[in-house]
C-alpha positions in Angstrom: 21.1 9.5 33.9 19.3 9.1 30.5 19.6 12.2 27.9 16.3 13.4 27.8 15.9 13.2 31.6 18.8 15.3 32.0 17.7 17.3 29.3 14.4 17.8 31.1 15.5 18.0 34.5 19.0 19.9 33.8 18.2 21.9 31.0 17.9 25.2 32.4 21.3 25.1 33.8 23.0 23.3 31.2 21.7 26.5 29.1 23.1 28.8 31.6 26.2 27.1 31.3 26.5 26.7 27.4 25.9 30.7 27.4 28.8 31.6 30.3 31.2 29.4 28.5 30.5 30.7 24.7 30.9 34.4 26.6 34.1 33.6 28.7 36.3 31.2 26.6 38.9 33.1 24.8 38.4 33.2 21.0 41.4 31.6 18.9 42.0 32.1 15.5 42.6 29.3 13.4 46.3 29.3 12.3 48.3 30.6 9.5 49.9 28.9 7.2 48.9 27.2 3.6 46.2 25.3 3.0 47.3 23.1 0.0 50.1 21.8 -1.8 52.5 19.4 -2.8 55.1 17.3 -1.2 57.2 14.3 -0.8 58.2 11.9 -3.3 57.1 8.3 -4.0 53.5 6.9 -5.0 51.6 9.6 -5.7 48.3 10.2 -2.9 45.8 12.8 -2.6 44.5 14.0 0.6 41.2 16.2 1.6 40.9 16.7 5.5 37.2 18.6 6.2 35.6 19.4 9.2 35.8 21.9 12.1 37.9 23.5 14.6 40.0 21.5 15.1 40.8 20.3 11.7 41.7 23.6 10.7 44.6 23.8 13.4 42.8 26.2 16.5 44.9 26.1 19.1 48.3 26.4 17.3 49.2 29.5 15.7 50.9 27.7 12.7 49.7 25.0 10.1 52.9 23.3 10.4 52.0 22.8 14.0 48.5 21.7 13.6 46.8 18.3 12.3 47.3 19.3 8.7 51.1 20.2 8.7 52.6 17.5 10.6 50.1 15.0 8.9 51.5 16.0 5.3 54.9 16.3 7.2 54.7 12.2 8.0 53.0 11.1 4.7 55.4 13.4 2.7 57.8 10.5 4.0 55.6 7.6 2.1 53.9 9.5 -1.2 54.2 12.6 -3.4 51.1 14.1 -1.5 49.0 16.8 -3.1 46.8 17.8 -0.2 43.8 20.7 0.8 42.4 21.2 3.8 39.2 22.7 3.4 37.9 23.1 7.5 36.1 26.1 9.6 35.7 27.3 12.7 32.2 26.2 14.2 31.6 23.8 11.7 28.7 21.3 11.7 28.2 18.0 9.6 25.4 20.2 7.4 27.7 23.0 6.9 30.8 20.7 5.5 28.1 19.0 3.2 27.0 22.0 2.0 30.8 23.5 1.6 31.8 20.2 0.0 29.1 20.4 -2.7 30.5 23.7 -4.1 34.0 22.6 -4.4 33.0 20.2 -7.7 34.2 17.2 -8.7 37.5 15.8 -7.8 39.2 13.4 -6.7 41.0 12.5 -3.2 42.1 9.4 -2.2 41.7 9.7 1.2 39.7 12.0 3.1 40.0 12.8 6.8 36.7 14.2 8.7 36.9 16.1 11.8 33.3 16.6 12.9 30.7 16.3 15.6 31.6 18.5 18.5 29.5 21.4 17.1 26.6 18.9 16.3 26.8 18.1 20.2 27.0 21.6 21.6 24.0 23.0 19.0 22.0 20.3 20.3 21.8 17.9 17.1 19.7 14.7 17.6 22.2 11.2 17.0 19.6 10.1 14.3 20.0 13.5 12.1 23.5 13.4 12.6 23.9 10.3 11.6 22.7 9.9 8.2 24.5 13.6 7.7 27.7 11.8 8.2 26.5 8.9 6.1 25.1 11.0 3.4 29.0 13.4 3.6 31.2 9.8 3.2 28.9 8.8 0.4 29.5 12.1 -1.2 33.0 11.4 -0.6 33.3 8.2 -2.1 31.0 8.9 -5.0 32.2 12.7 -6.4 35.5 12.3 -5.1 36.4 9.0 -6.1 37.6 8.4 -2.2 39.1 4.6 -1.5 39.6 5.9 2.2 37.6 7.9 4.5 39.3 8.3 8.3 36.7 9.1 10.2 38.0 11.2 13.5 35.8 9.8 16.6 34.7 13.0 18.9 36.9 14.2 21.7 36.5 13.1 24.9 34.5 16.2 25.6 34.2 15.0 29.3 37.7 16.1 30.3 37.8 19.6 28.5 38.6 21.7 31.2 36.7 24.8 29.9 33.5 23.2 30.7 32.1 23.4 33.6 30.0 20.2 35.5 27.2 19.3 34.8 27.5 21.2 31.7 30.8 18.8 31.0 29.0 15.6 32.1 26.5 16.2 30.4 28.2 17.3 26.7 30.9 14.3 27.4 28.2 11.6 27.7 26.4 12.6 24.0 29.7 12.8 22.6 30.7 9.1 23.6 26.7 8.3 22.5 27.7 10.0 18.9 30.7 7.6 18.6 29.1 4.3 19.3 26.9 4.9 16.4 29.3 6.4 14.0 31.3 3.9 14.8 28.6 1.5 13.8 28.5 3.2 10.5 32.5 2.1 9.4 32.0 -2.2 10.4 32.6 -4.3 8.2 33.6 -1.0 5.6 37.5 -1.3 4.4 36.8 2.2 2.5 36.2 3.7 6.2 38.4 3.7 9.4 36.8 5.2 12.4 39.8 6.5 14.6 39.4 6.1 18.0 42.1 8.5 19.0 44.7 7.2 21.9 46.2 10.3 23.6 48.6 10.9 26.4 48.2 13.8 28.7 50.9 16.2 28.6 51.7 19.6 29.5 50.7 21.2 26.1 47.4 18.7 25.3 44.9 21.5 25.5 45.5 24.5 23.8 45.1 28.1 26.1 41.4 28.1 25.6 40.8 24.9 27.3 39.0 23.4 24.3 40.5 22.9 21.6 43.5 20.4 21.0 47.8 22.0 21.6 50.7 21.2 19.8 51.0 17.5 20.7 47.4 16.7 20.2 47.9 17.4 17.1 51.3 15.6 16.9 49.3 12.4 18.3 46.3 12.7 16.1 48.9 12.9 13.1 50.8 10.0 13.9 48.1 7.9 14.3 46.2 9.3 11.4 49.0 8.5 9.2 49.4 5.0 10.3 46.6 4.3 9.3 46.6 6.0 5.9 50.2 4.3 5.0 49.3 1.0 6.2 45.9 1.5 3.8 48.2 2.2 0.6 51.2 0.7 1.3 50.4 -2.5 3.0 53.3 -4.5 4.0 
């Protein structure tokens, strides 16, 4: 079923949906804990991660838990990291751009992005979306002087178990649609690594609210986030 046939045929309901899902699904708070710092010794690496939800931990009630915390933990191994996590709740791609213009000019070896399920759910068309992304990693690589951006691929928004069908059908295919074409955006580009995230199902996956990532999500995402960051600056 094509996207604007679905949109045409399904909207209604889909809109129904969105709205009973926005008013039932428990609201977390993003998690405590620092959001920049120090640590680690060796060959000194700066480290931004930007974007939404679930960069800024939800469904953890600690840093130390979330993306951040046990992504500094495992590069804290490799480099004297100074990182900053600079990531809100309900994010969009326009909205980082916009926060990541005020924060001036400095410089970040790496930056990680965690963006795009907002842009699905409020209805963003690819095309926009697109050149937004293009337009933030150019920003990146320009004002912040970033040799590496690691570009996080959308969640397979298909299986969230807070989403109802077709409501969950529906939002799952645009998010795989999204990722073909941002994936397009990082061939053939060694300054940008999409990651295509490869996660096992366990007990703690999803957080409570069925929605965001849980504990070893995160612990997943980490790992193979840092792989890929360590194998950028420390090839073998």
């Amino acid at each position: 079923m094509g996207h604007l046939f679905a949109t045409v045929i399904l909207g209604p309901l889909l809109l129904i949906q969105g709205r009973i899902v926005r008013r039932n699904t428990p609201r977390l708070a993003e998690p405590e804990g620092v959001r920049q710092g120090i640590e680690g010794a060796g060959p000194p690496l700066r480290l931004l991660i930007i974007g939404d939800s679930a960069a800024a931990g939800v469904g953890v009630t600690h840093q130390k838990d979330a993306l951040c915390g046990q992504l500094v933990a495992l590069l804290a191994q490799h480099f004297t990291l100074s990182w900053a996590l600079h990531a809100k709740t309900g994010a969009t791609t326009a909205d980082t751009i916009e926060h990541v213009n005020t924060m001036g000019s400095q410089t970040f070896d790496v930056v990680l992005t965690s963006l795009g399920v907002n842009d699905v759910t409020s209805g963003s068309q690819r095309s926009k979306w697109l050149a937004q992304q293009n337009a933030l990693f150019t920003f990146c690589q320009h004002t912040f002087s970033s040799q590496l951006i690691v570009i996080t691929a959308l969640p397979p928004m298909h299986a969230f178990p807070a989403l109802p069908q077709p409501l969950r059908g529906y939002l799952g295919r645009r998010a795989t649609q999204f990722n073909a074409q941002l994936e397009q955006l990082t061939l053939g580009d060694k300054g940008k690594h999409f990651l295509a995230l490869k996660m096992t199902n366990k007990k703690d996956a999803m957080a409570a609210d069925g929605f965001h990532p849980g504990a070893d999500s995160y612990r997943q995402w980490a790992s193979q986030a840092a792989a890929v960051i360590t194998k950028h600056f420390l090839p073998s």
